[in-house]
Structure formats: C-alpha cells, structure tokens
N, CA, C and O atoms as CSV, one atom per row, in Angstrom:
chain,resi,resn,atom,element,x,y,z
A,1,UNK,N,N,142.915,132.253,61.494
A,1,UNK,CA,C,144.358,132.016,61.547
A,1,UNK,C,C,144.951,132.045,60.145
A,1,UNK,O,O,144.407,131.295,59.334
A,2,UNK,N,N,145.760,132.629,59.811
A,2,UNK,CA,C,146.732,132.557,58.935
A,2,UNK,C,C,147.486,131.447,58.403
A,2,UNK,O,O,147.705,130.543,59.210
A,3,UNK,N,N,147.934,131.304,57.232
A,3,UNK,CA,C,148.994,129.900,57.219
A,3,UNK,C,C,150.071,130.564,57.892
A,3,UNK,O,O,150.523,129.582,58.481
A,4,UNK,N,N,150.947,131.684,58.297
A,4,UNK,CA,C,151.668,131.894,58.420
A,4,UNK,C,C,151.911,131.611,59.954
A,4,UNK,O,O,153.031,131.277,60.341
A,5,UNK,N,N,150.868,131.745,60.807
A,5,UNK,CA,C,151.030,131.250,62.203
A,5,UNK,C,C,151.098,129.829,62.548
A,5,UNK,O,O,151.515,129.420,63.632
A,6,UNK,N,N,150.647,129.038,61.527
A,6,UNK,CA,C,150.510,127.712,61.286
A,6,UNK,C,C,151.461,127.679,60.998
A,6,UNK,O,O,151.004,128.002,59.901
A,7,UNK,N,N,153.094,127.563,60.739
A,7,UNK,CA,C,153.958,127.622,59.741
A,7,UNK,C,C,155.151,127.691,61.119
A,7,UNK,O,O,156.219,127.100,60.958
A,8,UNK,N,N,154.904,128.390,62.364
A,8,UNK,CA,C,156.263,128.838,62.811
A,8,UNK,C,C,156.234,127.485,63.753
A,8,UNK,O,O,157.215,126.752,63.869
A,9,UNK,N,N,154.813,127.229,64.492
A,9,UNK,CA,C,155.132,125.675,65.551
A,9,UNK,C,C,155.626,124.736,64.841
A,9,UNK,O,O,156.239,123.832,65.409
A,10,UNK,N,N,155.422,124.742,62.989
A,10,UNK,CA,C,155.784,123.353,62.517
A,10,UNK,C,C,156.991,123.459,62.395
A,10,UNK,O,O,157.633,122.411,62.459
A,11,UNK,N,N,157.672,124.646,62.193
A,11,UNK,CA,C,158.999,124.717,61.745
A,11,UNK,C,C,159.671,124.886,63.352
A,11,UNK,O,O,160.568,124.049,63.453
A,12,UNK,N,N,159.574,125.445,64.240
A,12,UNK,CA,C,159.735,124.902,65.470
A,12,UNK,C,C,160.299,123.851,65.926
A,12,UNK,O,O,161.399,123.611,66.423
A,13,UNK,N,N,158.934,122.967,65.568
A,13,UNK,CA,C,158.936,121.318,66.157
A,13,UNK,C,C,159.923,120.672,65.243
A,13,UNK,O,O,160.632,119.784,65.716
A,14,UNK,N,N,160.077,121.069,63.780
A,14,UNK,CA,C,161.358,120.402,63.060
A,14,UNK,C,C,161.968,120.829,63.067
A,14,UNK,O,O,162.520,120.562,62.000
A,15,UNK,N,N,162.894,121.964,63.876
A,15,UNK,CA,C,163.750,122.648,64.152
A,15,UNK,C,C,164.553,122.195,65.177
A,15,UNK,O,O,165.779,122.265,65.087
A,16,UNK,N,N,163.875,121.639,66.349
A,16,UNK,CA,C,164.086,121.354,67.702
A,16,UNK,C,C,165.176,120.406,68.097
A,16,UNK,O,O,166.066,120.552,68.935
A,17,UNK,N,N,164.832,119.136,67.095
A,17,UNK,CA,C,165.932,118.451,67.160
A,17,UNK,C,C,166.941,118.811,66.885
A,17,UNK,O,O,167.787,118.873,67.777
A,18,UNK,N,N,167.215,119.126,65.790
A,18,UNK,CA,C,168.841,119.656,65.107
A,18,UNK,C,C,169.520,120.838,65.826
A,18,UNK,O,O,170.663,121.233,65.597
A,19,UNK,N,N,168.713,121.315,66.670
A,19,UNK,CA,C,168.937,122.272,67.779
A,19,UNK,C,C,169.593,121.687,68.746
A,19,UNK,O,O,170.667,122.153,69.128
A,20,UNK,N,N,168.927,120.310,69.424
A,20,UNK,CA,C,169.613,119.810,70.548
A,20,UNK,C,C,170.607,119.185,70.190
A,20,UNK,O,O,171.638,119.190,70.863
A,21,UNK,N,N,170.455,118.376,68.797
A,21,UNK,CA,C,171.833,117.766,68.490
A,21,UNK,C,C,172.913,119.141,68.341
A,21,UNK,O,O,173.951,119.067,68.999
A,22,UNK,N,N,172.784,119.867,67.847
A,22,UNK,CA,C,174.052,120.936,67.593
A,22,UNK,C,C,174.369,121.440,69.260
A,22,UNK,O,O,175.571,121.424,69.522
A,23,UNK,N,N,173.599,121.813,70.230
A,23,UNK,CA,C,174.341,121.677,71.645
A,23,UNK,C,C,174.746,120.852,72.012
A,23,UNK,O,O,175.887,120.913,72.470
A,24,UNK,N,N,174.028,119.637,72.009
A,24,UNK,CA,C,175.127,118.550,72.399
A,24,UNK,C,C,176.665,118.560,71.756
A,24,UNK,O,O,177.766,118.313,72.248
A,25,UNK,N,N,176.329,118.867,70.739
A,25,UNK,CA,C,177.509,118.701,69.852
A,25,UNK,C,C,178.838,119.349,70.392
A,25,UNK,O,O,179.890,118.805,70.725
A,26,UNK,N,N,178.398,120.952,70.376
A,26,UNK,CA,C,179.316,121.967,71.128
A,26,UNK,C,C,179.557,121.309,72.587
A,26,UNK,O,O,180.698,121.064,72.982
A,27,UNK,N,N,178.643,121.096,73.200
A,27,UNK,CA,C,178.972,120.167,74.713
A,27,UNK,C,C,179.817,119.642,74.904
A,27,UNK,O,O,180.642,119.987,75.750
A,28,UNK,N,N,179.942,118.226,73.907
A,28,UNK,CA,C,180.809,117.455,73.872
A,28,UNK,C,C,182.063,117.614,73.106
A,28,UNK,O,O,182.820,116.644,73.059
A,29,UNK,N,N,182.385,118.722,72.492
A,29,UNK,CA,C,183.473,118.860,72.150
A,29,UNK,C,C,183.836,120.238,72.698
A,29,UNK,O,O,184.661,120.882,72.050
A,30,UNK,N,N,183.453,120.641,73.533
A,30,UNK,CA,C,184.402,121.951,74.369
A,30,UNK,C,C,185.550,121.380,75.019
A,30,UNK,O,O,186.565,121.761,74.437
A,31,UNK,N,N,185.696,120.943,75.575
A,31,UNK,CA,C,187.292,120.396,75.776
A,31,UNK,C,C,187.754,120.811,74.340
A,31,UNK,O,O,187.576,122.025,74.241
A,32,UNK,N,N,188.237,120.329,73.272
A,32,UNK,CA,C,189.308,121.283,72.131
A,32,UNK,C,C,188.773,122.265,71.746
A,32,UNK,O,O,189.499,122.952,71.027
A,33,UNK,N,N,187.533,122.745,71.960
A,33,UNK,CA,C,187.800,124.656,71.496
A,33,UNK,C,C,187.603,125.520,72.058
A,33,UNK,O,O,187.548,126.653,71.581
A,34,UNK,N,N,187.421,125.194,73.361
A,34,UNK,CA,C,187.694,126.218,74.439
A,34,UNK,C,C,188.917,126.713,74.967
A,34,UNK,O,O,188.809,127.681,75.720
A,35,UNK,N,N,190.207,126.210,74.715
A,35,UNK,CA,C,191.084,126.704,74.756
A,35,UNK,C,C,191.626,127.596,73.756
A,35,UNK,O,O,192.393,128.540,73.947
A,36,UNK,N,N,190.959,127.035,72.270
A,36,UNK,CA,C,191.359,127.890,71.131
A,36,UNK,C,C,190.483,129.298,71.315
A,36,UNK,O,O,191.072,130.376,71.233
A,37,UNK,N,N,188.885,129.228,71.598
A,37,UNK,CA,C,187.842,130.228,71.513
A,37,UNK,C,C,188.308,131.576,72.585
A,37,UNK,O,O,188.051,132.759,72.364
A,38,UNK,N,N,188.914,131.133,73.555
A,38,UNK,CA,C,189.338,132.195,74.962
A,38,UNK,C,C,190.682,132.450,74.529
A,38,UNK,O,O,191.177,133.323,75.243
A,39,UNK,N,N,191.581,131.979,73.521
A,39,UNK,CA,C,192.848,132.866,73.286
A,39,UNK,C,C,194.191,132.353,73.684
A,39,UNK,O,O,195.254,132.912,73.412
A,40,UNK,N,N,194.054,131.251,74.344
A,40,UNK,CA,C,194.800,129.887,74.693
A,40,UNK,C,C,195.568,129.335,73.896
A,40,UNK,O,O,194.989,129.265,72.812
A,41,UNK,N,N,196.568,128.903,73.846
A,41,UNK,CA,C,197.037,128.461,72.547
A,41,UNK,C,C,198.156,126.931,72.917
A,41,UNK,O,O,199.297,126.703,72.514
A,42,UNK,N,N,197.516,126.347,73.559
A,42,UNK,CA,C,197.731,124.881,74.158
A,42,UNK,C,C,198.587,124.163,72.754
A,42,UNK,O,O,198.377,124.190,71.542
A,43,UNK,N,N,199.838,123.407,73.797
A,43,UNK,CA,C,201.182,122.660,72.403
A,43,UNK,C,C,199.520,121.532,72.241
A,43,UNK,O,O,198.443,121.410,72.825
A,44,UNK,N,N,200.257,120.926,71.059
A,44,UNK,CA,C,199.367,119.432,70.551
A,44,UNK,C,C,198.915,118.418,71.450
A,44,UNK,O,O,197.754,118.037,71.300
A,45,UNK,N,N,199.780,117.779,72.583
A,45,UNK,CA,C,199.624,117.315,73.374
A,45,UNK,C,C,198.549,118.046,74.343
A,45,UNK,O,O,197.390,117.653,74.481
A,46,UNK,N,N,198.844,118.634,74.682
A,46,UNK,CA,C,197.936,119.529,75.446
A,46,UNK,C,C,196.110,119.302,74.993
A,46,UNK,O,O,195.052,119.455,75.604
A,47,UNK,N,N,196.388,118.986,73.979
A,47,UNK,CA,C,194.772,119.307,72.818
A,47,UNK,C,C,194.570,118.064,72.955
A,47,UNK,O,O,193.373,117.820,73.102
A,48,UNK,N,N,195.713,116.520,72.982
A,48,UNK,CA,C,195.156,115.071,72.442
A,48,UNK,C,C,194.929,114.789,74.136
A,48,UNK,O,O,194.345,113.747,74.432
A,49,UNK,N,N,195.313,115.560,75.073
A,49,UNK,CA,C,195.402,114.699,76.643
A,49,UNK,C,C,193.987,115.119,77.222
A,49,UNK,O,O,193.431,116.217,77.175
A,50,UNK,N,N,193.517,113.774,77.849
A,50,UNK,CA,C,192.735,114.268,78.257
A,50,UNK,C,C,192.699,114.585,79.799
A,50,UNK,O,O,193.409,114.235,80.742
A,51,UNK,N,N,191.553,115.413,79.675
A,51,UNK,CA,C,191.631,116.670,80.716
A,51,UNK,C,C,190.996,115.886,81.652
A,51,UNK,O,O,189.780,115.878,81.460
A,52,UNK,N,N,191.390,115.149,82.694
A,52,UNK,CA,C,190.725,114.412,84.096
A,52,UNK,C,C,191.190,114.815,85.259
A,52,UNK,O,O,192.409,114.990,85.276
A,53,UNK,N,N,190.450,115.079,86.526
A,53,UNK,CA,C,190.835,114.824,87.615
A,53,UNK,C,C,191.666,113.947,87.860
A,53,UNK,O,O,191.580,113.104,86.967
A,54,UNK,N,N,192.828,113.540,88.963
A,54,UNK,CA,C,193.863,112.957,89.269
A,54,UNK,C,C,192.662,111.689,90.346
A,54,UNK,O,O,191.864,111.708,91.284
A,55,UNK,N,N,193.041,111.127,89.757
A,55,UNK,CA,C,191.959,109.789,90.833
A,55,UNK,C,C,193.130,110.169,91.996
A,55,UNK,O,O,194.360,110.209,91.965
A,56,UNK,N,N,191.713,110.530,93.444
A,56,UNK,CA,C,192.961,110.382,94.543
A,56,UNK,C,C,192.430,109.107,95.842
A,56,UNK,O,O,193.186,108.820,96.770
C-alpha cells in the first residue's frame, strides 16, 4: 500500500463532518435563499415572515 491510499480514508473521515455541518447548514437556511437562488425577488417582509402552514 502506498501512503497515498492511506491518505484519502483519513482525509475522508476528517472531511465528513464539515460536510454534514455545511448541509445542514444550507438545510436550514433555504427558506431565505431559495427565493433569491430560483429568480424570485420577494419585498423584505416576505424574507423576515415566516413561511408556516395556516394552523387549521
């Protein structure tokens, strides 16, 4: 084995986290840039309200 094959699981495995944190990340903040990313162009209010179902 190579160091170099040795080299990609480690960087992988310390990769992994900062991976899931950065989706979460995008996850939890799609509500404000999904309207900007698709071409949307929502007033201010629109951006601070939040986006819920109507309790019925």
């Amino acid at each position: 084995m190579s160091i170099r094959s040795l080299r990609t699981p480690r960087l992988l495995r310390a990769s992994l986290p900062w991976l899931v944190l950065g989706l979460g990340l995008a996850a939890a903040t799609s509500p404000a840039w999904r309207p900007l990313a698709f071409g949307v162009s929502p007033s201010l209010d629109a951006l601070l309200a939040l986006r819920c179902a109507p309790a019925g």
